[in-house]
Each structure stands twice: as structure tokens, then as C-alpha cells.
N, C-alpha and C positions, 0 to 999 in steps of 0.2 A: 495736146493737140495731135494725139493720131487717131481714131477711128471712129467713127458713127455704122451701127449696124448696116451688113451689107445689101446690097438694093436687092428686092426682089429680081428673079430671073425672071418671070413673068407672071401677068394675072394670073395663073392657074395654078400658082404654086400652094401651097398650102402655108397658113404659117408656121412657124417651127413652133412643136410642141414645148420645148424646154428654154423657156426662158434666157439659163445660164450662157446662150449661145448670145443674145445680145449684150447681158451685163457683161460678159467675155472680150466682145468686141468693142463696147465702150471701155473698158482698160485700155485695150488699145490702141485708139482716136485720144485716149488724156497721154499717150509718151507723147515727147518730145520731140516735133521737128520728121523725118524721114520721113515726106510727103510721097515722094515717089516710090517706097517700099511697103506702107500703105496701099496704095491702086493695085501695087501687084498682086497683096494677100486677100485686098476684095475680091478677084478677079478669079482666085487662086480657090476662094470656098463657095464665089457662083459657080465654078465651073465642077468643082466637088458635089456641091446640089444639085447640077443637071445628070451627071453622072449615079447618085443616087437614086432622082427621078424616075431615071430612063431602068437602073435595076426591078425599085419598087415597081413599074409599070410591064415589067416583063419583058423587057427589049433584050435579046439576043446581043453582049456587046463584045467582043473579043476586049476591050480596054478596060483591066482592071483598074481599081483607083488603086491608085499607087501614093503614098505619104514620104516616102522617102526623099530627101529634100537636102542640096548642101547651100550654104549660108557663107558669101564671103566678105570679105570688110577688116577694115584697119579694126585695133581692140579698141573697147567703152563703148561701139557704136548699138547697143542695145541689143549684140545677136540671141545669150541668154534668154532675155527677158523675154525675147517674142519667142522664143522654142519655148518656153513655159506656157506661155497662152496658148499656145496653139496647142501645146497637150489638152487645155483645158477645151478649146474650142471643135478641137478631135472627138474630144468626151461627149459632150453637150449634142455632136452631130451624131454619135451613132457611132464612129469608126474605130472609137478606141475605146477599151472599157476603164481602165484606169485616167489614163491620162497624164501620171506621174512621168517625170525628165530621171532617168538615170546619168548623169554627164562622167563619162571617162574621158581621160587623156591616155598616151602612150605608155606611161608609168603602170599605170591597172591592165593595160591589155598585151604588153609584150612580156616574156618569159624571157630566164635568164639561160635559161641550159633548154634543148631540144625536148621536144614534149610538153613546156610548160604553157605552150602561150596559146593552141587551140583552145584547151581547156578553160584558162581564164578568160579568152572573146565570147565562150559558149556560157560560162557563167554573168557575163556583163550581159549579153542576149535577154538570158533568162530574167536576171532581175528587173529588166527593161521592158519584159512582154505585156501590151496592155497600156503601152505607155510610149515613150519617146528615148531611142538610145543617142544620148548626144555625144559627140566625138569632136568633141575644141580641138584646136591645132594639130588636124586629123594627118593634114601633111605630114607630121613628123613621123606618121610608117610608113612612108614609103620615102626612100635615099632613092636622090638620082644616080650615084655610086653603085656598083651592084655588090654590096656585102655580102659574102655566103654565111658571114656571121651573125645578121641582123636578122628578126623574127619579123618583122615589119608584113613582110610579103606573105608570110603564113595566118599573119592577124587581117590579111588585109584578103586573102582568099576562104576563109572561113567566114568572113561577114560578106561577100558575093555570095556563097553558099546560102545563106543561111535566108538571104535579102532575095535569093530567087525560090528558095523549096518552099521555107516556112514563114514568111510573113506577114503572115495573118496576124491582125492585133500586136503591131510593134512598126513605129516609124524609127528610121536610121538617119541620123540628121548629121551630118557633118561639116566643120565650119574654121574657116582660117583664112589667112591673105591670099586676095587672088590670083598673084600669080602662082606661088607654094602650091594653091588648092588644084591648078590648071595640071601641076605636077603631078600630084595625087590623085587626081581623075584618068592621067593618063598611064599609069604606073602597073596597072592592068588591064586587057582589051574588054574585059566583060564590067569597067566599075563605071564609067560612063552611064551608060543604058540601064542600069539600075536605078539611075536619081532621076526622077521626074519632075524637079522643081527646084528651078533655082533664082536665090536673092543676094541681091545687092545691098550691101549698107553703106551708104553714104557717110564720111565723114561730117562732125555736124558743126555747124557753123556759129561764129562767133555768140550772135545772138539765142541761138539754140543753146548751146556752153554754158549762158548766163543766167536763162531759164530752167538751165538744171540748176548748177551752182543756187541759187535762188530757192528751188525749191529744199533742197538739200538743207541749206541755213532753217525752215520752217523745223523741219524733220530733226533736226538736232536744238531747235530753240535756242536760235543764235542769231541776234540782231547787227545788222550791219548800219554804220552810219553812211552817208549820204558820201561821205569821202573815203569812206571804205569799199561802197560802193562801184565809186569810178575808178577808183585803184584796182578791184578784180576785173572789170571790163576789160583795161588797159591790159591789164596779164592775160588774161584769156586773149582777148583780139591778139599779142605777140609769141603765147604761144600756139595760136593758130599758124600765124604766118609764119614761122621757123618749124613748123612741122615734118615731121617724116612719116614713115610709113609705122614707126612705133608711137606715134600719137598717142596719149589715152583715151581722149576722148572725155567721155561724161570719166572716167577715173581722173582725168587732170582735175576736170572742174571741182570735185569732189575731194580730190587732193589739197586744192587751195583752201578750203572750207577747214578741212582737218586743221590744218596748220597754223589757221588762222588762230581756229578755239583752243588749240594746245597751247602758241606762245600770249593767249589772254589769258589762259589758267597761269602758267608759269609768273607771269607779269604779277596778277592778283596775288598768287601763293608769296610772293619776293617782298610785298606791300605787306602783307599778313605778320 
């Protein structure tokens, strides 16, 4: 249930020569649930195609497109999954030639001694160029503390660097809980104004939980009975409601599935 190709901008537009940009956006209309994050990314690749329009047409624009894009939301809520299509859907438009997700976290981009952690941001760039550099719990370089021991700040000003000189063919996507990320955006005065796109993920709801859980049982060739059934609902619907901000998410749903077919192997093996 997320995406049906995006509405023309107007009669005049042409239609997209490469196909993959629809098959693209129909992956995206089959996830689960995030109605409202949906609308945004339609909105998000009309306004991409008016922007292309007006280049192909010769219009003088001071606004470049800019891909760079942070992503926030409790974890499971599908952020991965749509920074992967949308590498694909980058491709298919024209804007990115590769289209592959490089994903770092803090571990691959900070250095342990002085000198080391430029080097390794400029190598995660590079293997990213043509593609998508994803940065998960991007907060964690930057401390609201001011450590003059942490590299955080020099990984976090070589990617401004890199996001204003060279960003040709490379989106910078960074993604983590929103208040963390409100941190991380403001932790230097030039990292704001570098991101030109931002989404919301919604936590997903009971009945969403269960049409993952659900598909997930096909995916691993696990039949549930009818009282199996209302038993996961019942777990999903309370670990909804006892939730925090470390929810999993579609990992919860996904988690009870696991645990289910491990202690039905155990059961069978003990019969055996």
C-alpha cells in the first residue's frame, strides 16, 4: 500500500522515457501503511520534474536540485527501504548515474587519533558518488558536549564541504530520531541549508504491524493458525501501546515471526 506512479505535472509534460521510474514507484505504493510520507515523495519528484523541465527548457534558474535529504522517525519505520528506491528512482530520472545507498554510521566515518577521520568521510563520499551516502543515526557526530576529543565536528565539516563544492551525482541523506536529528542539524550554522528535503516517518500502526508480520510469515513459509493469528494481533496491538521512542517497528513485527518458527523448530526437533 504505498505508491501508484506520480501524477503528471501537466499535459505538456512528456512521458518518462525509462519505464523503471514507474516500476520504481509502484515498489513503493506495495510498502506498508506511511500514507502521509507517500504524498510527500510524490510531491517531492513533481517538483523534481518541474525543476528538470524548466533546465531541459533553458530557463535561467538560480535553484539547483539539490537530493540532499534528512529522514527522521523512531527505528523499523521503513527509512532504509525508501533511501534505496529512491536511489533507484534518482537513476531512472536522470540525476544520479548509479543510484547505489552507500550507508555509514559513526563507526566507518570517525577516526581514532587526529588526521584520521577527514580521510575516511572523503573515502565514504567517494564510494557513494553516483549514488546515495546514507548516514543512520547521523546524530551521533555531533555531542551537544563540546568534546575537543571527538572527531564528530571535523566529519561533520568535511561533509558541508563536500555537500556545497562537489555534489554533483551524490545525494547525502541522513536519518535518526527527531529530536537527536533537530541536534544534528543545528550543531553547525552552514548544515541546515544544505538539506533540501525533509521526511517524516510515522510510527506504524497496529494494523500496519500486522500486514507486515503477515507478509513476512509468506516470506519465510510459515503458516499461522487462526489462534495464532489473534495472539500476534493481541502482542502487536500491546506492544504498540507500551511503546517508546525505541519501538521497532516493522523489526518488532518481524521479531515475533522469528521467534515464533525458532520455538516451532525446537518443539518438532524435541518430538523428533
Amino acid at each position: 500500500t504505498l505508491f501508484r506512479s506520480v501524477a503528471s505535472l501537466s499535459s505538456s509534460l512528456p512521458a518518462s522515457p525509462d519505464e523503471s521510474l514507474d516500476s520504481n514507484l509502484q515498489k513503493l505504493d506495495e510498502l506498508v501503511g506511511l500514507e502521509e510520507l507517500k504524498k510527500e515523495v510524490k510531491n517531492h519528484i513533481d517538483y523534481l520534474n518541474f525543476l528538470k523541465l524548466r533546465q531541459e527548457k533553458g530557463f535561467k534558474d538560480s535553484e539547483r536540485i539539490n537530493l540532499h535529504s534528512v529522514f527522521t522517525g523512531n527505528p523499523g519505520t521503513g527509512k532504509t527501504t525508501v533511501v534505496k528506491l529512491l536511489g533507484q528512482i534518482y537513476k531512472s530520472m536522470g540525476l544520479l548515474s548509479k543510484g547505489h545507498v552507500k550507508e555509514v554510521d559513526r563507526s566507518q566515518l570517525i577516526g581514532e587519533y587526529i588526521g584520521q577521520t577527514a580521510p575516511k568521510v572523503k573515502k565514504a563520499i567517494e564510494e557513494a558518488k553516483g549514488g546515495i551516502l546514507f548516514i543512520d543515526e547521523a546524530y551521533s557526530l555531533a555531542r551537544e558536549a563540546d568534546d575537543s576529543k571527538d572527531f564528530g565536528k571535523e566529519a561533520i565539516e568535511v561533509l558541508i564541504k563536500e555537500m556545497s563544492d562537489g555534489s554533483h551525482d551524490l545525494a547525502v541523506m541522513v536519518a535518526g530520531y527527531p529530536h537527536e536529528m533537530e541536534i544534528f542539524l543545528k550543531s553547525n550554522p552552514g548544515m541546515k541549508s544544505r538539506f533540501a528535503n525533509y521526511f517524516h516517518f510515522e510510527d506504524y500502526l497496529p494494523d500496519e504491524l500486522h500486514a507486515i508480520a503477515l507478509r513476512y510469515t509468506m516470506l519465510k513459509n510459515v503458516h499461522l493458525t487462526e489462534e495464532a493469528n489473534n495472539y500476534l494481533s493481541e502482542q502487536l496491538m500491546e506492544g504498540f501501546r507500551n511503546r517508546d521512542k525505541s519501538f521497532g517497528n516493522a523489526r518488532y513485527a518481524i521479531s515475533i515471526i522469528d521467534e515464533a518458527k525458532m520455538n516451532l523448530g525446537l518443539r518438532l526437533m524435541k518430538r523428533a
